[in-house]
N, C-alpha and C positions, 0 to 999 in steps of 0.2 A: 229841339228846344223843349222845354217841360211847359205843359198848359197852364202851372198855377205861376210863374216869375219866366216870363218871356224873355227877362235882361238876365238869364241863366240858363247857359248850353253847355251840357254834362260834358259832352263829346268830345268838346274843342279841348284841344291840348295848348298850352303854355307856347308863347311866340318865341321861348326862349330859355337861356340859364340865365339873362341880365336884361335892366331898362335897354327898347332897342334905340331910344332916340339918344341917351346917353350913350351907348356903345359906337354910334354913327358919326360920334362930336368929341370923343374924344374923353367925355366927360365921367362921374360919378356920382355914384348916388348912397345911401346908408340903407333903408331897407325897398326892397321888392313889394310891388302888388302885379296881382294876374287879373284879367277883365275876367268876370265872368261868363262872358258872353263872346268874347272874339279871341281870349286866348293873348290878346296884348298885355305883356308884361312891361309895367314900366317903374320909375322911382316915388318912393312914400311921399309925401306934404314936407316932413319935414328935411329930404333931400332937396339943393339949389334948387333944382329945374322943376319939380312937381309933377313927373308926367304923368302920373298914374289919372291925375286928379282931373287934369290937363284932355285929358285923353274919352276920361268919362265926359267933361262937356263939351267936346269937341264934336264926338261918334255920340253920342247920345245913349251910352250904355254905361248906365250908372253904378253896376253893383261890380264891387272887386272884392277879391279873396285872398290874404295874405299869401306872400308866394316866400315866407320863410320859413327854414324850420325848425319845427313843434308846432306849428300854426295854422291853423283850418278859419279860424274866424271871416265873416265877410261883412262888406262895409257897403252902403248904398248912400253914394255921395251924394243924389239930390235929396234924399230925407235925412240926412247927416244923424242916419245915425246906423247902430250893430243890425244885421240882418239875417237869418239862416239860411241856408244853401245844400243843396246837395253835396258829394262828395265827385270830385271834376276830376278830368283825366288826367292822368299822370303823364312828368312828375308831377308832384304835388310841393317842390319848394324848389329855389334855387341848391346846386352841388354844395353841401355844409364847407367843404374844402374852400370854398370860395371865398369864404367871411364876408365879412359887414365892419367896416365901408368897403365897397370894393367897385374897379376889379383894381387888385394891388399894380401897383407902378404910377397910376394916375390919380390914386387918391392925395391930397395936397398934404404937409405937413399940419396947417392950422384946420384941419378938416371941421373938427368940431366947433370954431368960431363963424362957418359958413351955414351952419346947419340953420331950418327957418323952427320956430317955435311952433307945436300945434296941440290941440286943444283935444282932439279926436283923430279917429282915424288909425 
């Protein structure tokens, strides 16, 4: 882990290509975050389930890093707000083949009437 942001470990690699609690349930999500710190990848704020967000106050690791791509920004949900980060081990985003919402077969027809509204993140 880096001595200056302790809830940011270069090293850890990505739990995944998709959220893993939606992928266990059957479920989906719109876009991806990666924990900073443990490599859990799970769904954005404004996906149904929220794991990303879920996940941070759960584990206590509050900083996540977009896990889509073009995207390197990272977020530290208990200061709710933008954070900078090192550059974490790859990959660095979910397979672009994958799209968004996904993963295809499970995503619902009315997807976009399920989505939650958010302000940040």
């Amino acid at each position: 882990m880096t001595d200056e942001t302790p809830a940011i470990d270069p090293d850890v690699p990505p739990s995944g290509e998709g959220c893993a609690e939606c992928l266990a349930a059957d479920g989906w999500w719109l876009h991806l975050r990666r924990c900073a710190q443990c490599g859990h990848v799970g769904c954005c704020d404004s996906s149904p389930e929220r794991h990303a967000s879920r996940h941070a106050r759960e584990e206590g690791h509050p900083i996540a890093q977009s896990f889509e791509p073009g995207e390197d920004w990272f977020w530290d949900y208990s200061a709710n707000r933008a954070v900078r980060g090192p550059r974490l081990a790859g990959p660095d985003s979910r397979p672009v083949e994958q799209g968004s919402p996904a993963p295809r077969g499970l995503v619902p027809a009315d997807w976009k009437s399920r989505l939650h509204p958010v302000n940040a993140e």
